[in-house]
LOZARO-372035 format. One record per residue (C-alpha): residue number from 1; x, y, z. Coordinates in Angstrom, 1 decimal. Example, Ala and Ser with C-alpha at 12.3 -4.5 7.8 and 13.67 -1.06 7.14 Angstrom:
! residues 2
(1 (12.3 -4.5 7.8)) (2 (13.7 -1.1 7.1)) 
! end
This chain:
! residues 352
(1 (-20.9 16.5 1.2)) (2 (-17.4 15.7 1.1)) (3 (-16.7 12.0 1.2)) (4 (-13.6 9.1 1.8)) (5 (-13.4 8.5 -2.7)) (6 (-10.3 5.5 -1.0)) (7 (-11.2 2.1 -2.7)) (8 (-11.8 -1.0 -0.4)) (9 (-11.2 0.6 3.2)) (10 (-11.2 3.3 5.7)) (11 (-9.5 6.6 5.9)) (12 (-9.1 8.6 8.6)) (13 (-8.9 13.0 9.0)) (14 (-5.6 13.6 10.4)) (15 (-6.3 17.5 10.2)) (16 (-9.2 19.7 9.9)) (17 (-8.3 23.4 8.4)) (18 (-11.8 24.8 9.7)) (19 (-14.1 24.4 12.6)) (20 (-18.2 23.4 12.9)) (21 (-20.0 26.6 11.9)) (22 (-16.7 27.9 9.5)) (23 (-18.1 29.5 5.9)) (24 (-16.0 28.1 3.2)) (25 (-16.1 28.8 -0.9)) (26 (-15.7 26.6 -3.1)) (27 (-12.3 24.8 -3.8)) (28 (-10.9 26.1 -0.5)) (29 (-8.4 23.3 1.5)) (30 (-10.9 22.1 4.4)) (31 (-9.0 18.9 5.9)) (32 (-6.6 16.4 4.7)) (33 (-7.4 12.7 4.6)) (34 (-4.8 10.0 5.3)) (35 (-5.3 6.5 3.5)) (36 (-3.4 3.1 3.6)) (37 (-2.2 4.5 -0.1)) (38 (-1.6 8.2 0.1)) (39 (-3.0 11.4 1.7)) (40 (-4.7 13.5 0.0)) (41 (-6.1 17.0 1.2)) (42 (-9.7 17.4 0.3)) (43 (-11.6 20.8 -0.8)) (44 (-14.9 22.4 -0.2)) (45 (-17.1 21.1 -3.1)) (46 (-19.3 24.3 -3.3)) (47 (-19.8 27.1 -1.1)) (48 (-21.4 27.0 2.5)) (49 (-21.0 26.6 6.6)) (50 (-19.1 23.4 7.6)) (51 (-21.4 21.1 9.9)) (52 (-20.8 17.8 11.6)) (53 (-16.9 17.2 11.2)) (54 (-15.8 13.9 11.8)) (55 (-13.5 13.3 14.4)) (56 (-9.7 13.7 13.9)) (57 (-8.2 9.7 13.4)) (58 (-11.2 8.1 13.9)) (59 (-11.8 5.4 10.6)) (60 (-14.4 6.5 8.4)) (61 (-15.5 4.0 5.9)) (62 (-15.3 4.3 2.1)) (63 (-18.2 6.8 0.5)) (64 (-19.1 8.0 4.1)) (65 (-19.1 11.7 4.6)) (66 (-16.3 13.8 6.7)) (67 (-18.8 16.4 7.3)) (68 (-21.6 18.2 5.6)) (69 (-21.7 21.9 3.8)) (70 (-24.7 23.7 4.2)) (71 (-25.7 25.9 1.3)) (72 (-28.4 28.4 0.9)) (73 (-30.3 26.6 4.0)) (74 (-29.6 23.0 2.3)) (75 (-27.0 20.4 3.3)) (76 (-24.6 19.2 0.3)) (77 (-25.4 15.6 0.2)) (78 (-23.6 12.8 -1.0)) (79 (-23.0 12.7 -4.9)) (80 (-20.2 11.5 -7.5)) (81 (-19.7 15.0 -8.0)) (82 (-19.0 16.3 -5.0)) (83 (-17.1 13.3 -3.9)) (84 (-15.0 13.9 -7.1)) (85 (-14.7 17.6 -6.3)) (86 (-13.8 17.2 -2.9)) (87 (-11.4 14.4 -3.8)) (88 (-9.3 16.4 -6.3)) (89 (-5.7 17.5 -5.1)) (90 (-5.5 21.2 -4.7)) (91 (-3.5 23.5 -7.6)) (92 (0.0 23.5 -7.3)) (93 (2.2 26.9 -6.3)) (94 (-0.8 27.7 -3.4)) (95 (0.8 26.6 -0.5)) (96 (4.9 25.8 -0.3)) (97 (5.4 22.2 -2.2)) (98 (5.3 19.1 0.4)) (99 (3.4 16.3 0.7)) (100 (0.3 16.2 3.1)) (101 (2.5 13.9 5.1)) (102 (5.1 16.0 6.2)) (103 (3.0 19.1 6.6)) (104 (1.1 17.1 9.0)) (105 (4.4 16.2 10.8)) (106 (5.7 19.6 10.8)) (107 (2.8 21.1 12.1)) (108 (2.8 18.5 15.0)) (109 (7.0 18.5 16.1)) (110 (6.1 23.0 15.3)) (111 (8.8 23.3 12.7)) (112 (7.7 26.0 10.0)) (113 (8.4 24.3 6.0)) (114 (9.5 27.7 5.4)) (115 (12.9 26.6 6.9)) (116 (13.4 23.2 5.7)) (117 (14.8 22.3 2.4)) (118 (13.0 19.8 0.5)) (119 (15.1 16.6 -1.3)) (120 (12.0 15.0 -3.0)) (121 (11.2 15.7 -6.5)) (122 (11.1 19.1 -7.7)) (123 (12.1 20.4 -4.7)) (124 (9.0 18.6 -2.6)) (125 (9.3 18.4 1.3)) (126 (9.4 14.5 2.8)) (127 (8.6 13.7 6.1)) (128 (12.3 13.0 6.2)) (129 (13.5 16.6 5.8)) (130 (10.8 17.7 8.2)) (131 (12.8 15.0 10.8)) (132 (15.7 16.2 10.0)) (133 (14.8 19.7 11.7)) (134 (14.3 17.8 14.4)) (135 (17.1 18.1 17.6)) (136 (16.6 14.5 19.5)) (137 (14.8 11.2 18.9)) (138 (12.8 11.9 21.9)) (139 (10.9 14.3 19.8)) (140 (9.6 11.9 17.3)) (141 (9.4 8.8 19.4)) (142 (6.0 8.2 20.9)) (143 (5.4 7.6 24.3)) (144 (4.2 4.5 25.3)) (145 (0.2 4.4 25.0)) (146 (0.4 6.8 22.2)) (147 (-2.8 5.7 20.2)) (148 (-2.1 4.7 16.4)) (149 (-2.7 7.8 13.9)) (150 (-1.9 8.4 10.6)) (151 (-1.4 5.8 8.0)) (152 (-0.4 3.4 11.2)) (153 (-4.2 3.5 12.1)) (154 (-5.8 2.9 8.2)) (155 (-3.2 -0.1 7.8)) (156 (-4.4 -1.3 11.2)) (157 (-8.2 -0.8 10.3)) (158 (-7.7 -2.9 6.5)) (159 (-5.8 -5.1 8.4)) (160 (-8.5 -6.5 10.8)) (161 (-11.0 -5.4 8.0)) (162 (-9.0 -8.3 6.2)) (163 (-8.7 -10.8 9.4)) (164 (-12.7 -10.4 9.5)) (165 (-13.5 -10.4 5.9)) (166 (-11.6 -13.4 4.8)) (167 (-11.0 -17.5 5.1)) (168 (-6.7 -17.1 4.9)) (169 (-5.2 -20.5 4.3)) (170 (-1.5 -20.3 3.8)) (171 (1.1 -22.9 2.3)) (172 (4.2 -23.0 2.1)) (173 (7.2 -24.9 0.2)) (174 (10.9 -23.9 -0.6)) (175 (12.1 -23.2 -4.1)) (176 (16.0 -24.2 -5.2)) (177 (17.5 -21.3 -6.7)) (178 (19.7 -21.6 -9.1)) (179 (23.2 -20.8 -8.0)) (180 (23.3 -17.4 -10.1)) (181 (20.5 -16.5 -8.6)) (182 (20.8 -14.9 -5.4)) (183 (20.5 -11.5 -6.2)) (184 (17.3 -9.2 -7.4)) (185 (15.2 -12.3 -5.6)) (186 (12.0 -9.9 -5.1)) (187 (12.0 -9.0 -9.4)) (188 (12.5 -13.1 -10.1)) (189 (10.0 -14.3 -7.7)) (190 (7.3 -11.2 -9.6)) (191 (8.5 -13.0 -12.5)) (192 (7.9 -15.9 -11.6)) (193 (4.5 -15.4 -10.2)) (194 (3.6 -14.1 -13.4)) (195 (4.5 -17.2 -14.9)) (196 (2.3 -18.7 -12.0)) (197 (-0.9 -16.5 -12.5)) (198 (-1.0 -17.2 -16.4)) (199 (-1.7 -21.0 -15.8)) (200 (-4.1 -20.1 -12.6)) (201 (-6.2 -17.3 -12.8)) (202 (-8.3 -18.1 -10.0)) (203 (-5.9 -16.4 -7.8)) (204 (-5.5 -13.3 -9.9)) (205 (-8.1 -10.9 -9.7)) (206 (-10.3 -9.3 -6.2)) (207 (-13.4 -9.7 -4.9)) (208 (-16.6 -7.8 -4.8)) (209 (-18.5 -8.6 -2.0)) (210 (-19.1 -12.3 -2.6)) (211 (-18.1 -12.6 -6.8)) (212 (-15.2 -13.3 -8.3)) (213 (-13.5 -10.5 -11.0)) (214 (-10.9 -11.7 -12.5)) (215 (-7.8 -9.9 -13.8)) (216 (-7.7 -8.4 -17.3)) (217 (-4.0 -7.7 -16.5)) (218 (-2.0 -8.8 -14.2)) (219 (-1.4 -6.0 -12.0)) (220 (1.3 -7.2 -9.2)) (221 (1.9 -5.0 -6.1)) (222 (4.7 -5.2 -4.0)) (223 (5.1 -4.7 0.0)) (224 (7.3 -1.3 0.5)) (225 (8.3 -1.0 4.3)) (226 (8.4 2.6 4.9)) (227 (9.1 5.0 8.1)) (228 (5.4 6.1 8.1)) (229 (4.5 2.5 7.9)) (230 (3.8 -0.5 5.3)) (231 (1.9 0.5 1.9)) (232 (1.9 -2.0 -1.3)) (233 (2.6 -0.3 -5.0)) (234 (1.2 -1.8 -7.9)) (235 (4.2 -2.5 -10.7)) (236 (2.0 -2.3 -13.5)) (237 (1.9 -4.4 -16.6)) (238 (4.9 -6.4 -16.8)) (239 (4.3 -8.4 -20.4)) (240 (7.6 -9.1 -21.7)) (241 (9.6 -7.5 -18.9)) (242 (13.1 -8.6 -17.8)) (243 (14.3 -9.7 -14.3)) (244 (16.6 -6.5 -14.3)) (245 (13.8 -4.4 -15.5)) (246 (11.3 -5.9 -13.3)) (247 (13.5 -5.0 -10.1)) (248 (14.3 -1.3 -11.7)) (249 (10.3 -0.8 -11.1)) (250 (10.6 -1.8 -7.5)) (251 (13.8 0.5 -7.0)) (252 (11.8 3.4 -8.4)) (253 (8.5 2.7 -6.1)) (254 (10.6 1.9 -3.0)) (255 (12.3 5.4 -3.9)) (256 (9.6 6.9 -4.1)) (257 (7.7 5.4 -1.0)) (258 (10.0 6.4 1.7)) (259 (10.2 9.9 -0.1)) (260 (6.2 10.1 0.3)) (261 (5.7 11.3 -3.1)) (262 (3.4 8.2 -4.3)) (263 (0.6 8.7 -6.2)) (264 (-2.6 7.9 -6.4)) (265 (-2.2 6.1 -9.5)) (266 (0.5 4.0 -8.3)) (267 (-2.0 2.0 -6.3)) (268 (-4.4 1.0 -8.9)) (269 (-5.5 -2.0 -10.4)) (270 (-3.4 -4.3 -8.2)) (271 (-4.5 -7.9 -8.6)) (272 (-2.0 -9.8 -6.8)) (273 (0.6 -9.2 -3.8)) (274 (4.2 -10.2 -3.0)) (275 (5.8 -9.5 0.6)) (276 (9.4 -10.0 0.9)) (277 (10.6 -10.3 4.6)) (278 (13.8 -12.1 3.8)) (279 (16.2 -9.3 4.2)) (280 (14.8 -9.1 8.1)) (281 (15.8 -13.3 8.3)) (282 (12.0 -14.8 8.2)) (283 (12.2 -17.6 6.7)) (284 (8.1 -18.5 6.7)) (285 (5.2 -16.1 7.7)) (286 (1.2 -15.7 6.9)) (287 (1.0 -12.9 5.1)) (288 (-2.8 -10.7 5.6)) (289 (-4.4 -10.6 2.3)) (290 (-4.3 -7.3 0.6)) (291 (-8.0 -6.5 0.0)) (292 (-9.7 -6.6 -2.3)) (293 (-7.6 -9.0 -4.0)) (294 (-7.6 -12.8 -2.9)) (295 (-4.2 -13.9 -2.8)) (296 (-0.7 -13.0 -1.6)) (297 (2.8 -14.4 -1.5)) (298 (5.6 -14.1 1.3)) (299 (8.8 -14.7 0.4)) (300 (11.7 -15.3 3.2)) (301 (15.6 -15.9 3.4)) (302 (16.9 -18.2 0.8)) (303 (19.3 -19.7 2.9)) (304 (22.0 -22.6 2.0)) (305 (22.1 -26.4 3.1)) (306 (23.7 -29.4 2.0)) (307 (22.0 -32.1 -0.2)) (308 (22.5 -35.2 -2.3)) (309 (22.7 -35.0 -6.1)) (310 (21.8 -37.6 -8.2)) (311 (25.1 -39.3 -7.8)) (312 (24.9 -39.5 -3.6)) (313 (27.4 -36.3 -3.3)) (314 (26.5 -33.6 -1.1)) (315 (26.1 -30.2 -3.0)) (316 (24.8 -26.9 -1.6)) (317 (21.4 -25.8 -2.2)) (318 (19.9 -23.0 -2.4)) (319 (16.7 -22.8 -0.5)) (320 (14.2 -19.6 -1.1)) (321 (11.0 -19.9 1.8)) (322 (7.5 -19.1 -0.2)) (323 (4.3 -18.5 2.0)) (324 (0.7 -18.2 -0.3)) (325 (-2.0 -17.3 1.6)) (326 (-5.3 -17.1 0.1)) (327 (-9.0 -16.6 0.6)) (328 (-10.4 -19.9 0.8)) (329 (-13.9 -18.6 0.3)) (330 (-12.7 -18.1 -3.8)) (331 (-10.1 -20.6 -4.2)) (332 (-9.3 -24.2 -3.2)) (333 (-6.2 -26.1 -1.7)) (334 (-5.3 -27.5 -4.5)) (335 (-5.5 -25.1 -7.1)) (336 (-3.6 -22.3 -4.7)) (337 (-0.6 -25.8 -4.5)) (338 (-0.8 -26.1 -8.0)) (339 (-0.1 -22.4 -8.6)) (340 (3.3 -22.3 -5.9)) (341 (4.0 -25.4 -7.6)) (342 (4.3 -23.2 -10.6)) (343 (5.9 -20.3 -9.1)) (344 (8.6 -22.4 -8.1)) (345 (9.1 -24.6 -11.0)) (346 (9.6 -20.7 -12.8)) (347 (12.3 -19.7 -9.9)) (348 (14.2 -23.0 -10.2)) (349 (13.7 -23.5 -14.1)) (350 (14.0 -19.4 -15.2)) (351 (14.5 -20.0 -18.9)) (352 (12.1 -23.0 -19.2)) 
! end
């Protein structure tokens, strides 16, 4: 039985390629799957009659089935095999090369791939070349009432899946940046937070269900705003990495999120989230923690005001907006204080 393989939330079908009562063989493209992370198009595990197909957009939970197969009179169950089989991306060269995003899109505005050039890697069609076959904005705007679908419904789903799941507690303090230090501020507040997370584990790591797992490498994701909506990257291990190198990462992962060519991979092992809203002017927010981790923290628009310096003169500061929210449930006030306290000591003391 064909199963949502997404880690920690819901998926939803945003297409089926058969119908109830359909006989498929094995390793032939049945639906495609839409995630917060990625989609993904799923295959028939085995050979057999499609029965009991979920419907289209509607969440399905992680390790529930999208339907069942029913071979030789028996119904495929449920099974790290067949999840595994049905999870794995089809072969290359069988169908033209796009991403299950835009194929989606094209097949909903009716613009055939076969026309539109692709500008993602290797050629790849992005849900931006599919839009840009498109003759007016009223083709791609919804109209009002237009229920969520897509990746703007599993974002919605994790997000109240979070609201319900979680005690949030967010605080918030200012850090004083240095005054060579307005540029590359997402890269030197991940560096920072490493420096953070080193002398407070307890908000690196996730939960599962009601324990504690803390990090064995501090995996930091970062918030990428995208046209298809918001996912969150993981950077990787970042031991001994520069500022400059640091925001090169995010470059490369922003590139590649609004070109929809993410991976997989490039979501796993995240242990800790950053959200960066200051280019959009807010200054503090309450960011939703980014299950199953435990902890997250919003940066805003550093902004510069006057001050006193030691001598009484009024100098310009600086001023860079932090928000830490975190699940209250694992962690305490006053450890999640004493780890912004860190974080900004790191952002206003860099080479300390």
């Amino acid at each position: 039985m064909p199963t949502v393989t997404e880690p920690g939330g819901a998926a939803v079908v945003t297409a089926w390629f058969v119908d109830d009562g359909d006989t498929v063989e094995r390793g032939q493209l049945i639906a495609e799957v839409q995630a917060e992370k990625v989609s993904q198009d799923v295959e028939a595990p085995v050979d057999g009659t499609i029965d009991g197909c979920v419907p289209i957009n509607e969440p399905v939970a992680q390790g529930d089935p999208i339907c069942s197969l029913v071979s030789d009179g028996s119904a495929t169950r449920g099974g790290g095999t067949a999840a595994a089989a049905a999870a794995k991306p089809s072969p290359p060269g069988e169908r033209p090369p796009s991403s299950p995003a835009a194929r989606r899109l094209a097949r909903e505005l009716g613009i055939e791939l076969s026309a539109v050039v692709g500008t993602g890697p290797g050629g790849r069609i992005t849900e931006q070349d599919v839009l840009g076959g498109v003759r007016t904005p009223e083709d791609v705007i919804p109209a009002v009432g237009t229920p969520m679908i897509g990746l703007r419904a599993v974002v919605a789903a994790n997000m109240r899946r979070s609201h319900r799941e979680t005690a949030p507690v967010t605080l918030t303090t200012s850090a004083r940046l240095p005054d060579d230090a307005s540029t590359r501020i997402t890269a030197r507040v991940v560096r920072a937070a490493l420096h953070g997370l080193t002398r407070h584990p307890h908000l690196d790591g996730t939960r599962d269900g009601d324990r504690y797992v803390p990090a064995v490498v501090t995996s930091i994701a970062v918030a990428i705003q995208t046209d298809a909506g918001l996912v969150a990257p993981v950077l990787g291990d970042l031991t001994g990495s520069s500022t400059d190198e640091i925001a090169d990462r995010i470059d490369s992962l922003a590139v590649s999120a609004r070109h929809g060519s993410l991976e997989a991979a490039d979501f796993e092992g995240g242990t800790f989230t950053i959200s960066n809203l200051g280019a959009q002017g807010i200054e503090w927010f309450t960011p939703i923690i980014n299950l199953p981790q435990i902890a997250i923290l919003g940066v805003g628009a550093f902004a510069v005001v006057p001050r006193f310096d030691d001598d009484g003169v009024v100098v310009p500061s600086r001023l860079l907006p932090l928000s830490l929210t975190f699940d209250h449930a694992f962690v305490d006030g006053a450890p999640a204080a004493a780890f912004l306290a860190s974080v900004v000591g790191a952002l206003e003391h860099p080479e300390d």
